[in-house]
C-alpha positions in Angstrom: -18.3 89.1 28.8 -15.8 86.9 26.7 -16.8 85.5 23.0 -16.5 82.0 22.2 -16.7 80.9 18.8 -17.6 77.0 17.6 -16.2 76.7 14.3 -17.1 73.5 12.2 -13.6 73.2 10.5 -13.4 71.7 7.1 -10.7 69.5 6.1 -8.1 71.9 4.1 -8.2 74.7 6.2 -5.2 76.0 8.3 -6.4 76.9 12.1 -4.8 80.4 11.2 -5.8 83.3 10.0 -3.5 84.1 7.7 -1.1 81.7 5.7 2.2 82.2 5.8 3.4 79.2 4.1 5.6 79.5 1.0 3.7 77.1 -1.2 2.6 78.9 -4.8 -1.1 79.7 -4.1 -2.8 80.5 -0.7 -4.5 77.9 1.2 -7.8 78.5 3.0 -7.4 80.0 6.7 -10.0 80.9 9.1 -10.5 83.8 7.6 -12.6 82.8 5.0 -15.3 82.0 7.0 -14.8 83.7 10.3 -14.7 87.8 10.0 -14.9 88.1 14.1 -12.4 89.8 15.0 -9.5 89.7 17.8 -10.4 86.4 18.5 -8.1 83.6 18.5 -7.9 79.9 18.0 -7.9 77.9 21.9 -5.5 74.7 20.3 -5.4 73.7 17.0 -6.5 70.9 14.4 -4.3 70.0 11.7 -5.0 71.4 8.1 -5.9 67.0 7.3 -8.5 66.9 10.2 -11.4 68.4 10.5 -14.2 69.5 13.4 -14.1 71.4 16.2 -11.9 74.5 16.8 -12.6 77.1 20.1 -12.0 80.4 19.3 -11.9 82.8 21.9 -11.2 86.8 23.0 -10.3 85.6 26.2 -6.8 84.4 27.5 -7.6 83.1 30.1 -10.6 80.7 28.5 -8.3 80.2 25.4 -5.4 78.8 28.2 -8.1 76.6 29.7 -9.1 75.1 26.7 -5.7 74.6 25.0 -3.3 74.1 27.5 -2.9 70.2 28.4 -2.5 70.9 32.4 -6.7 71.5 32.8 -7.0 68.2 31.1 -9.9 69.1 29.1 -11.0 65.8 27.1 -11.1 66.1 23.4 -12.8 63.6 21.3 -12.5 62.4 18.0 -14.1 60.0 15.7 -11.2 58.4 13.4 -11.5 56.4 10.3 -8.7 53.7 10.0 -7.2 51.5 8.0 -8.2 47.7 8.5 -10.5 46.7 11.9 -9.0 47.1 15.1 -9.2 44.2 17.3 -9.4 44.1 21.3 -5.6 44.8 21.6 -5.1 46.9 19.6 -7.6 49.5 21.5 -6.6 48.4 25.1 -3.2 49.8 23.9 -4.3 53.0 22.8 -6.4 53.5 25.8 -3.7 52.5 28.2 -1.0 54.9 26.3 1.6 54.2 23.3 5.0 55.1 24.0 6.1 57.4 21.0 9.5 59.0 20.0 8.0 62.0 22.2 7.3 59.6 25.3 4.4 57.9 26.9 0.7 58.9 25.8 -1.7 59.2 28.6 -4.4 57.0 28.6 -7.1 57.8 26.6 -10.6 55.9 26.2 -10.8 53.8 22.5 -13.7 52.2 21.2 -15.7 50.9 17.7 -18.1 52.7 16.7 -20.3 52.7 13.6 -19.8 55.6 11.0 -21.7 58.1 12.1 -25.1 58.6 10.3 -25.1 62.8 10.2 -21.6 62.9 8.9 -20.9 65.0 5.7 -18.9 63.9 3.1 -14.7 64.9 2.7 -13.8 67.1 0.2 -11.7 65.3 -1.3 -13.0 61.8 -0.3 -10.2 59.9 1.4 -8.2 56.9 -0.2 -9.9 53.7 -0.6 -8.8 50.0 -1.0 -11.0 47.3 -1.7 -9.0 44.9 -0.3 -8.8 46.6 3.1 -11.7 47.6 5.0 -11.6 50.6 7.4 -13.3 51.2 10.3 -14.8 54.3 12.7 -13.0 54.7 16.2 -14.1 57.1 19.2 -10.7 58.1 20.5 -10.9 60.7 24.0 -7.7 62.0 25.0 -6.9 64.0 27.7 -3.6 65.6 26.0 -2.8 66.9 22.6 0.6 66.0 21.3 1.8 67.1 17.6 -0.6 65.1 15.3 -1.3 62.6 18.2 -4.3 60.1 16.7 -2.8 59.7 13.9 0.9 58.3 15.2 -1.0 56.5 18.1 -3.7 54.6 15.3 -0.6 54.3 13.2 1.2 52.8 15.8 -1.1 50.0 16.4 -1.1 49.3 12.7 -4.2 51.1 11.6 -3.6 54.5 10.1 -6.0 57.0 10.1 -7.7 57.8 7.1 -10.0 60.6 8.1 -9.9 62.6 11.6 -12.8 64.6 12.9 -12.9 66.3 16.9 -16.4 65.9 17.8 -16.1 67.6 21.6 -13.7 69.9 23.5 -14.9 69.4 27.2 -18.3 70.1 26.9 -18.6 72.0 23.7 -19.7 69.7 21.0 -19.9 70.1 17.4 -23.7 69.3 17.6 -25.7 71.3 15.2 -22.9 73.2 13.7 -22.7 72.8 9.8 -18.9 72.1 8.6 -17.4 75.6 7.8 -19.9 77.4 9.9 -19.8 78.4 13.7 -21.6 79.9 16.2 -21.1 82.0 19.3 -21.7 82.2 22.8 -20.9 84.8 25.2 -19.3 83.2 28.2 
């Protein structure tokens, strides 16, 4: 039986378990709130985003999840700068050609801010002159920092970025910076 951990991932945290950057003090990893051990992350999330991060013992299952070839959907919710209009999310779902090449398509739509969302520590930038709105953004690939050069592409940067669903494992119920198991 293979372990699969669902780990709420604050914003701040590396999706490592060690840090082995060379800036003067350490920054969080997954080791400060995951002491499983021999179980490693199935993709990553940047150490800006935050949300849902598999962990797994299993290779095969970590494969699955992470590599882009099964397709698995991930979905995000993304705060961005300004309102995006009609155009501006037909292009992200029909794919954005980046210095890296065409983006599948993906499915883009406004959404409300969600009601059970915590606050970010630290709260993001705001500017009283430019409103931001909430995205749902489902891709089926996961590109270096993707959302965020696809939303800043159409001309709304992204302010806050949180994965919300990896296939069918959702961040329902799940605290941020807490997890929970399931054998699989």
């Amino acid at each position: 039986m293979s372990r699969l951990i669902l780990f709420n991932k604050p914003f701040g945290v590396l999706s490592q378990f060690t840090d082995k950057g060379t800036e003067g003090s350490p920054r969080a990893t997954l080791s400060d709130f995951i002491r499983e051990k021999d179980v490693y992350p199935a993709g990553r999330l940047d150490r800006d985003s935050e949300g849902l991060l598999l962990l797994t013992d299993d290779g095969k299952l970590q494969a699955k999840l992470s590599n882009p070839k099964f397709k698995e959907p991930k979905t995000y919710l993304v705060q961005v700068e300004g309102t995006p209009d009609d155009a501006a999310l037909n292009a992200l779902a029909q794919g954005i050609v980046l210095k890296d090449g065409m983006t599948k398509p993906a499915e883009a739509r406004r959404i409300e801010e969600p009601l059970w969302l915590w606050p970010r520590t630290p709260p993001i930038r705001v500017r009283k002159a430019i409103p931001d709105t909430w995205i749902e953004l489902t891709l089926r690939e996961g590109r270096n920092r993707q959302v965020r050069r696809m939303t800043a592409h159409v001309g709304h940067p992204t302010l806050r970025l949180i994965r919300v669903r990896i296939g069918s494992y959702t961040l329902e119920g799940i605290a941020q910076g807490e997890w929970t198991m399931r054998n699989v």
